[in-house]
C-alpha positions as a Python dict, from the first residue, in 0.01 Angstrom:
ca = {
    (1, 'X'): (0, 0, 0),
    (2, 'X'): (-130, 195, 305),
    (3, 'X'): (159, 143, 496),
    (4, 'X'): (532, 151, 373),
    (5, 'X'): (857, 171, 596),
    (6, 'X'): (1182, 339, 536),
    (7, 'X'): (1519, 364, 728),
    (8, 'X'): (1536, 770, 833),
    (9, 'X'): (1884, 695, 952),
    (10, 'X'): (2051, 398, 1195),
    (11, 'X'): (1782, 388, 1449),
    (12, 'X'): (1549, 551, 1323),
    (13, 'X'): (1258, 376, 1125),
    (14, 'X'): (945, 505, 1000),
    (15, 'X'): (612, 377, 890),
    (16, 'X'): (474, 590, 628),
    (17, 'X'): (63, 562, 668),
    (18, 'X'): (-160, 620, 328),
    (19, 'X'): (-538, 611, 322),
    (20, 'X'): (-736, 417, 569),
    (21, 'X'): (-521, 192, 782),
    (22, 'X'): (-608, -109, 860),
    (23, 'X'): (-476, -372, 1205),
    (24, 'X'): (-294, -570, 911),
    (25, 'X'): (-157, -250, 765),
    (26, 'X'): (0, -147, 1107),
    (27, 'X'): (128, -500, 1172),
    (28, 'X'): (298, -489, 802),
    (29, 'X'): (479, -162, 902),
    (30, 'X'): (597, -332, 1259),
    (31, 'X'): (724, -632, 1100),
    (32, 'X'): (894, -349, 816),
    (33, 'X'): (1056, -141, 1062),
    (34, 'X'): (1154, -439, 1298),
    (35, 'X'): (1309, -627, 1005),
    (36, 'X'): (1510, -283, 906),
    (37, 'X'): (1643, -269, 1243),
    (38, 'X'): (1714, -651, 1261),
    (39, 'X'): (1887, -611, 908),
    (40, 'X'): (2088, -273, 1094),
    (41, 'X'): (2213, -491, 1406),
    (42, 'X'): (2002, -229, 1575),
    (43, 'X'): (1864, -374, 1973),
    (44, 'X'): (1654, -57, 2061),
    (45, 'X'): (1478, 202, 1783),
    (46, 'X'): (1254, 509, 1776),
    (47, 'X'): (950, 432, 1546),
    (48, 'X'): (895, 737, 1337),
    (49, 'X'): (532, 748, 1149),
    (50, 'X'): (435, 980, 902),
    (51, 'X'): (99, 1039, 865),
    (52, 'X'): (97, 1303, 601),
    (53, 'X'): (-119, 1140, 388),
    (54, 'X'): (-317, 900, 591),
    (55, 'X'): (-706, 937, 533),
    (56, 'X'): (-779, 766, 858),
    (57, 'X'): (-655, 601, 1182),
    (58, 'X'): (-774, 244, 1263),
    (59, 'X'): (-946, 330, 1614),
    (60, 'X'): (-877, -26, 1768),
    (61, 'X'): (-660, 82, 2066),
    (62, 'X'): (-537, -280, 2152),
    (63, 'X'): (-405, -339, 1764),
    (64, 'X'): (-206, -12, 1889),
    (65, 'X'): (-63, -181, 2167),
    (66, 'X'): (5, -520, 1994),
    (67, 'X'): (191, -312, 1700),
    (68, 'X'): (459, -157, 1997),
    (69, 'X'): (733, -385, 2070),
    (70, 'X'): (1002, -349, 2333),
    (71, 'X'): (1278, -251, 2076),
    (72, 'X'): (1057, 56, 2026),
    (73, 'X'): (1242, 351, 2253),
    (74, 'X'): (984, 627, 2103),
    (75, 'X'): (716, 671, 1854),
    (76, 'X'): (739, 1031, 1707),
    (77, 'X'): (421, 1123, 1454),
    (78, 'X'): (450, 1369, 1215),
    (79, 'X'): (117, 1517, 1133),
    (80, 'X'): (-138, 1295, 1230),
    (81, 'X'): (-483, 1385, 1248),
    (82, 'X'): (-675, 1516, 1541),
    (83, 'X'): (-855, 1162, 1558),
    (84, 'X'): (-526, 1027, 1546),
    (85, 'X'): (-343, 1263, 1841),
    (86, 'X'): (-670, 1096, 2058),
    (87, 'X'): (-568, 739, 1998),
    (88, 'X'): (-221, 806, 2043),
    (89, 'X'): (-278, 950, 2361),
    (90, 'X'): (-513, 665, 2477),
    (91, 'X'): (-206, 461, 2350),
    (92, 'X'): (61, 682, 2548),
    (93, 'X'): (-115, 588, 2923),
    (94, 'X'): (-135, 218, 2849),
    (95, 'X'): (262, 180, 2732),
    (96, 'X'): (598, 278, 2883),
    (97, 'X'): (777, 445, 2588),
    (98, 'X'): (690, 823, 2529),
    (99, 'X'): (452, 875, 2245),
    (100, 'X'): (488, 1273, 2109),
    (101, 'X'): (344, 1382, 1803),
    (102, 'X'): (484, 1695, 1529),
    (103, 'X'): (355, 1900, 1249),
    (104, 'X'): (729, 2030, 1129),
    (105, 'X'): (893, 1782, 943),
    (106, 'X'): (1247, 1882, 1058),
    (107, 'X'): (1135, 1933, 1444),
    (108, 'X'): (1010, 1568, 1410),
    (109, 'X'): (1310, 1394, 1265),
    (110, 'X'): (1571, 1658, 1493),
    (111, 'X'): (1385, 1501, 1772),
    (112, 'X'): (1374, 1123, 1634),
    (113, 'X'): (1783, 1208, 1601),
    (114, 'X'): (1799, 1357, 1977),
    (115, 'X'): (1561, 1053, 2139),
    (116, 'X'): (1834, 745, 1972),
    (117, 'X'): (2145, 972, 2068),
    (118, 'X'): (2023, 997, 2465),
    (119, 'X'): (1869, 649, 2470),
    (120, 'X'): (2144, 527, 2354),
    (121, 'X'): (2361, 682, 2590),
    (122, 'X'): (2193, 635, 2821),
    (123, 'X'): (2218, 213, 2759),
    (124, 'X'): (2585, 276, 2712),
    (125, 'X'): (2630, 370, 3086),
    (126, 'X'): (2400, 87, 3195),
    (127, 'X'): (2696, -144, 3072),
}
C-alpha cells in the first residue's frame, strides 16, 4: 500500500508514503491518522510523513490542501524529495499550520515531540 499510518506517540501520527502516491493514497493516510487520533481522544495533532521511500509526490496542490484538516497543528516531513520540498512549500503559503521538512530521523520526531508539547500548552492557557 503506498501509504500506511502509524501512532509515533500520543499526538503524533505519521503517514508513511511508498512509491508513487496517488490523491486516494493521501486521503487513505488522512482518514488513518485522523482515526488514530479519534481512537487517542486526541482534539489537535502534528501529522508526521515519512517519505523515505516514496518514488514520487502526487503534484496536485489542491488534493494537498483537501488532505490538511484543522486537527492538524504541524506537518513535519522526513526526507522528502526535492520535488516534494516544492509542493510542500506551495502547500505552506496557502494553509495556516507550519509545514517544515527533515532529513535526520531523530531531529524530525524531537521536533514532532517539541511542536505537541508547546501547542498543547499553549491550548492549555487558552482555557
Amino acid at each position: 500500500m503506498p501509504a500506511t499510518t502509524e501512532r509515533i506517540a500520543l499526538g503524533m501520527y505519521c503517514i508513511c508514503l511508498n512509491g508513487t502516491i496517488t490523491a486516494d493514497d493521501l486521503y487513505a493516510g488522512r482518514d488513518g491518522v485522523e482515526a488514530l487520533a479519534t481512537v487517542d481522544g486526541i482534539d489537535r495533532f502534528v501529522m508526521m510523513v515519512d517519505g523515505t521511500v516514496m518514488q514520487q509526490p502526487l503534484f496536485d496542490v489542491p488534493v494537498y490542501r483537501h488532505v490538511i484538516t484543522k486537527r492538524m497543528m504541524a506537518i513535519l516531513a522526513l526526507n522528502v524529495s526535492y520535488s516534494g520540498m516544492v509542493i510542500g512549500n506551495i502547500v505552506r503559503q496557502l494553509v495556516s499550520i507550519p509545514v517544515h521538512f527533515y532529513d535526520d530521523r531523530q531531529q524530525w520526531m524531537a521536533e514532532a515531540a517539541r511542536c505537541y508539547a508547546a501547542c498543547n500548552q499553549f491550548h492549555l492557557n487558552m482555557q
